[in-house]
N, C-alpha and C positions, 0 to 999 in steps of 0.2 A: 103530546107528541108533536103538534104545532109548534108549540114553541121551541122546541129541540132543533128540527128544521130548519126551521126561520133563523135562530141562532147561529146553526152550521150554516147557511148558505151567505149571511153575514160576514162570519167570520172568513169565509173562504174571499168575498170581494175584497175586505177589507187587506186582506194578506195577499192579494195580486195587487193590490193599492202601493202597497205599503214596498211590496215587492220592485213593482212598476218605478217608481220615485227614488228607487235602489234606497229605502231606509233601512233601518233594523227593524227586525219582525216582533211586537210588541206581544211578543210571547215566550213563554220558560222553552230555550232552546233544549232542554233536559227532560228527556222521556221522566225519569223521579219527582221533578219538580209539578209537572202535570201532574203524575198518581199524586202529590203531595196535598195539591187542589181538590180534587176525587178525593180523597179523605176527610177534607175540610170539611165541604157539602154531606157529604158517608155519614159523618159523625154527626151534623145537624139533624137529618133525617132520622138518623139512631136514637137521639137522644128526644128527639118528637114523638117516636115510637113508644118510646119507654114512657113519658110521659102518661100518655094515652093510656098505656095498661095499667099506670098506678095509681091514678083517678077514675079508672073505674072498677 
């Protein structure tokens, strides 16, 4: 959960930064493109899982 935090709180500097300097926000302007990210991870975690149960 540290790292989760740490992460967010990052990310949030880094986008007043970025904001701040008037750049573009080096992130999926698109609510989809995020869940698309969230899936990425989703399915890593999925496929660790399955792993685990079929080695043992």
């Amino acid at each position: 959960m540290k790292e989760v935090i740490l992460a967010l709180i990052a990310g949030l500097i880094v986008g007043m930064l970025f904001r701040f300097l008037k750049l573009p926000l080096p992130a999926p302007p698109v609510f989809s493109a995020v869940i698309g990210v969230f899936g990425v991870y989703f399915g890593g975690v999925v496929l660790d899982w399955i792993m685990k149960l079929v080695r043992h």
